[in-house]
C-alpha positions as CSV (number, residue, x, y, z in Angstrom):
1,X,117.7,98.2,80.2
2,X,115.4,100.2,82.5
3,X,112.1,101.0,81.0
4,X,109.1,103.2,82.3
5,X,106.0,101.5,84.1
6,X,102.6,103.3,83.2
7,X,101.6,105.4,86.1
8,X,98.0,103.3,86.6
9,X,100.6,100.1,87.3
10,X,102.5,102.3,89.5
11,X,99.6,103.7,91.5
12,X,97.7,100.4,92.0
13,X,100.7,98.9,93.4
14,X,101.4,101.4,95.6
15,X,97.7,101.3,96.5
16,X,97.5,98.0,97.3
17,X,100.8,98.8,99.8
18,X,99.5,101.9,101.5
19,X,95.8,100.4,101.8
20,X,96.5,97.0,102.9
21,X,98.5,93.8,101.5
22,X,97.5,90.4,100.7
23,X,96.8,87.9,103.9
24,X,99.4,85.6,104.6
25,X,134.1,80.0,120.4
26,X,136.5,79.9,117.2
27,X,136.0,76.9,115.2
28,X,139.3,74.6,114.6
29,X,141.1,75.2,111.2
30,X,139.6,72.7,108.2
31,X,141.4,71.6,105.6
32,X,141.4,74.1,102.9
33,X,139.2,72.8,100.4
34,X,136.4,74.2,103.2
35,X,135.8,77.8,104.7
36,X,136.9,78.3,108.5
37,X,133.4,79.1,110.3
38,X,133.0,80.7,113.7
39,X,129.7,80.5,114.7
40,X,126.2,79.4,113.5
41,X,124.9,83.1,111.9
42,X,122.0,83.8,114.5
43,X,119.8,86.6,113.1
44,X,117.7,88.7,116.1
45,X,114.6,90.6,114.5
46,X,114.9,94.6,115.5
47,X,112.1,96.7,116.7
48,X,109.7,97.6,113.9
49,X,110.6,101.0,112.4
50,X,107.6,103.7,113.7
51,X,105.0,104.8,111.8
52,X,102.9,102.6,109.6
53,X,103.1,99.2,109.4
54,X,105.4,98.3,106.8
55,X,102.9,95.9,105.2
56,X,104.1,93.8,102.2
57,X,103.6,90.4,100.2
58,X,106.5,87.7,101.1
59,X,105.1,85.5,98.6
60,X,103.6,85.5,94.8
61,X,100.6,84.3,93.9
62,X,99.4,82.8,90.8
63,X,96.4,84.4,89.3
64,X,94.3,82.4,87.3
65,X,94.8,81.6,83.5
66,X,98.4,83.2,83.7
67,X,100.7,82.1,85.8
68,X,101.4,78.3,86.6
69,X,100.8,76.9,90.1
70,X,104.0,76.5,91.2
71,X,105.8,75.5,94.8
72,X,107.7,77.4,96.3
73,X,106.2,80.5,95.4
74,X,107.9,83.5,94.2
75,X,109.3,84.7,97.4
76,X,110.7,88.4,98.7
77,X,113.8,87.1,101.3
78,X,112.8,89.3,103.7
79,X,111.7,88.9,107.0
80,X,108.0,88.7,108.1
81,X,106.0,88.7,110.6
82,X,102.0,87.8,110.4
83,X,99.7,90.3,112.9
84,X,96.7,88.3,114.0
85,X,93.4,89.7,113.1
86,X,92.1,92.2,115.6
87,X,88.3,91.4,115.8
88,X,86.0,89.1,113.7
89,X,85.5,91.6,111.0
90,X,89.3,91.9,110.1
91,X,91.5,89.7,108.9
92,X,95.1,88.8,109.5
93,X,97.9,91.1,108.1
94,X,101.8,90.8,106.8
95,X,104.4,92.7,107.7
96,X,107.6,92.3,105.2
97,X,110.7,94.6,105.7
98,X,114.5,94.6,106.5
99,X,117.2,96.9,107.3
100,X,120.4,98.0,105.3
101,X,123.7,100.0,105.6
102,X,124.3,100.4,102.2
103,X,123.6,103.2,99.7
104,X,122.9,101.0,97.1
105,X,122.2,97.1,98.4
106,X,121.4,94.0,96.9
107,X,117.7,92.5,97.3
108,X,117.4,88.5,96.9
109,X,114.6,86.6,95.9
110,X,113.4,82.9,94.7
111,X,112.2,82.7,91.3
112,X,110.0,79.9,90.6
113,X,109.4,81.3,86.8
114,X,113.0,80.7,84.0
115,X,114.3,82.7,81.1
116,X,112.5,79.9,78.8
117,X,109.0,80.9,79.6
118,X,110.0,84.8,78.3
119,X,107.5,86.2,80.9
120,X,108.6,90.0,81.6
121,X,109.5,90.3,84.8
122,X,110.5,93.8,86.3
123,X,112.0,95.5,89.6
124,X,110.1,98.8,90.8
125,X,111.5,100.8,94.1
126,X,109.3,103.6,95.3
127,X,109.7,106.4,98.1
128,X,107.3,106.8,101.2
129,X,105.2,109.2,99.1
130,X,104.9,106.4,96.0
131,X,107.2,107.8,93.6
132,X,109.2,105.8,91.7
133,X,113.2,105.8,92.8
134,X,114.4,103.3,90.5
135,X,113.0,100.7,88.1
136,X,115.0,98.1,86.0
137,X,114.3,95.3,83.6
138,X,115.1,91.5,85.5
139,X,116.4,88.9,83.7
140,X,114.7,85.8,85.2
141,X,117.0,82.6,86.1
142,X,117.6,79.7,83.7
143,X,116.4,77.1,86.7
144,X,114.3,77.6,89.6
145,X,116.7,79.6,91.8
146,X,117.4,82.6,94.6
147,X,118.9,85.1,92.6
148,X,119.2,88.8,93.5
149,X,118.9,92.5,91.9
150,X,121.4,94.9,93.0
151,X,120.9,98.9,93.3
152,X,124.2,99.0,92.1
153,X,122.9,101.7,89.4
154,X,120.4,103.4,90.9
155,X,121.1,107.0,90.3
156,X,120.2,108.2,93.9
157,X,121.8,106.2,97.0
158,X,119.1,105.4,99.6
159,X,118.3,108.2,102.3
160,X,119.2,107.0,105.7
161,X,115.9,106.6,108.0
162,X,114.0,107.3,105.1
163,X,111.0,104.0,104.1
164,X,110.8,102.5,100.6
165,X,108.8,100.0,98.8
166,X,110.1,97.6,96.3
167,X,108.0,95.2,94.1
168,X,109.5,91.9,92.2
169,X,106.6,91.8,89.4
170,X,106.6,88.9,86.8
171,X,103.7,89.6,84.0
172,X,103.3,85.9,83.2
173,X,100.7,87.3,80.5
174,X,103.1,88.7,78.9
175,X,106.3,88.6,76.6
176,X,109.5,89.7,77.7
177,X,110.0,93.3,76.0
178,X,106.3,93.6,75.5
179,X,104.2,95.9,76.5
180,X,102.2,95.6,80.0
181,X,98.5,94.6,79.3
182,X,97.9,92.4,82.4
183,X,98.0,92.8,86.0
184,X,101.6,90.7,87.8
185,X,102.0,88.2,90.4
186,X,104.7,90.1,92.9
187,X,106.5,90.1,95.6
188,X,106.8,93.4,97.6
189,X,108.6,94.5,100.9
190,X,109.6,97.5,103.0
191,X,113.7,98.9,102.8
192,X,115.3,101.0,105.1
193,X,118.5,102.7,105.3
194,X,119.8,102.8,108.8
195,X,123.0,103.9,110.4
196,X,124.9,101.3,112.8
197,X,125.9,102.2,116.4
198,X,129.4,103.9,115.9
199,X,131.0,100.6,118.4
200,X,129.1,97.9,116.4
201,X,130.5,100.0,112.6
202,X,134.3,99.7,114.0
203,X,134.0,96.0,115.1
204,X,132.2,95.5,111.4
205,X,135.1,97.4,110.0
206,X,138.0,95.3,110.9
207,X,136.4,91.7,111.4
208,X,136.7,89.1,108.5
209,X,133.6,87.9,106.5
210,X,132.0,85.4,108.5
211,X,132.4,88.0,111.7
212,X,130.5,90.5,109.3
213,X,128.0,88.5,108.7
214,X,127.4,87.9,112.5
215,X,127.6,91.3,113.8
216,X,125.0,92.4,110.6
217,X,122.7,89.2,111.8
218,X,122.2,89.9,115.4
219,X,122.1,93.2,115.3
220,X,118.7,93.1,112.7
221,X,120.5,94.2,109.5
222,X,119.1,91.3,107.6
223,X,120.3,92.5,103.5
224,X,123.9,93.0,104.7
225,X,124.1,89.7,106.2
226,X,121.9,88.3,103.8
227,X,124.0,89.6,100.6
228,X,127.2,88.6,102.7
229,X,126.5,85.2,103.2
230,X,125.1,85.3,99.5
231,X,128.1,86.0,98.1
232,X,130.0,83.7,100.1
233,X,127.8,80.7,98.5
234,X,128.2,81.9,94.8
235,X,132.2,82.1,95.5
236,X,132.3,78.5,97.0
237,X,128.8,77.1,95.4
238,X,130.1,73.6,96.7
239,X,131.0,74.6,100.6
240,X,128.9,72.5,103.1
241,X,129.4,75.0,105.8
242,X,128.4,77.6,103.6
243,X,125.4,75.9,102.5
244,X,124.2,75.2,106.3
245,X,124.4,78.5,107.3
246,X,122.7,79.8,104.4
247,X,119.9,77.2,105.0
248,X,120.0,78.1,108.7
249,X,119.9,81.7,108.0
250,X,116.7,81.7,105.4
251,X,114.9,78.7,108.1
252,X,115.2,81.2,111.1
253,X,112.6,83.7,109.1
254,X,109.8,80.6,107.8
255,X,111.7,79.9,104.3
256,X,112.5,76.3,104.5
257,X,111.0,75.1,101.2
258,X,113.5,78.0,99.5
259,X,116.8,76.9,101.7
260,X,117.8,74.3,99.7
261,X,117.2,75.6,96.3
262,X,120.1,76.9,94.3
263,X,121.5,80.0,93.9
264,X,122.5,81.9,90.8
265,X,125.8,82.9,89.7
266,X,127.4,86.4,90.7
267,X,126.8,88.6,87.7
């Protein structure tokens, strides 16, 4: 059920984003109780998309009295890269954004908080000038878990070239289908839309999964290969090889402690 965010919530979030973010060779056939890999996914970071920096939160924080401490961390699976501070007077910065094909993709996340605490938790997308795009009720995980939200719905399909924001915020002060009297903890991170080289779509086209997920990997289109490989574990939640690469895949961007966890069924 979508609901409508009060435009103060809407603004300071998109405040705290514009004005700064918070510091920090074919493989032989297996038997077929196992997936045939091909090669050890290998994501290469792309240039940074011009203009601003993206900016962004790749972890949650707990604020005091509301939410628990809790380890890991909500976490945006995005990559992120930390800018040293430029002089004594500044401090260090996080940039957190990915690429995507897709009109309408699928954004992952670890959830440290579970359905049985009844905290609200919601999904807000903005544009480049801070209006809202899309904005959905989330149904938190029954265990600590990476779990996704997909744009499946969203009226509008993403503009290719075109930046957005989105925000994972859980109101830990407040009930699930209450109303919003207290500030989140949240995750947020930059999304754009890009179009592939016309050579790299056509060998995308015709490959098999795992080939998919290595031409979207090393050629910086992290939610395609991401929401791939995703898939891939919730359809075979028991495949070793599956489960490496996956764990190789979030290590190669700093998210060890989330690697292992589990991840929620396909809805």
């Amino acid at each position: 059920m979508t609901r409508t965010t009060s435009p103060s919530l809407v603004t300071a979030l998109v405040i705290i984003s514009l004005f700064g973010s918070a510091s920090v060779s074919e493989a032989k056939p297996k038997p077929a109780t196992q997936s045939t890999r091909i090669a050890k996914v290998r994501y290469v970071p792309p240039s940074p998309p011009p203009g601003p920096a993206p900016g962004g939160r790749h972890r949650g924080g707990a604020r005091r009295d509301l939410c628990p401490e809790v380890n890991p961390k909500l976490s945006a699976l995005v990559p992120y890269k930390e800018e040293p501070a430029k002089d004594a007077n500044s401090r260090s910065t996080i940039n957190v954004w990915g690429f995507t094909t897709q009109e309408r993709p699928t954004l992952w996340f670890y959830s440290p908080y579970t359905a049985s605490a009844s905290f609200r938790a919601e999904f807000l997308l903005v544009d480049d000038t801070g209006n809202s795009v899309y904005q959905t009720e989330v149904t938190l995980p029954n265990q600590p878990t990476v779990t996704s939200v997909s744009l499946a719905s969203m009226p509008k399909p993403l503009e290719v070239g075109k930046r957005y924001r989105w925000f994972l915020n859980v109101y830990c002060g407040v009930k699930k289908n209450a109303v919003v009297t207290s500030p989140p903890t949240y995750i947020e991170a930059m999304l754009q839309r890009v179009e592939l080289d016309p050579d790299i779509a056509r060998k995308i086209a015709g490959a098999p999964i795992q080939q998919k997920i290595n031409l979207y990997a090393e050629n910086g289109i992290w939610h395609d290969a991401l929401t791939l490989l995703g898939e891939q574990r919730q359809k075979a939640p028991q495949d070793k090889a599956i489960q490496a690469e996956w764990q190789s895949l979030l290590e190669q961007i700093g998210f060890d402690d989330v690697a292992t966890m589990p991840i929620a069924p396909s809805q």
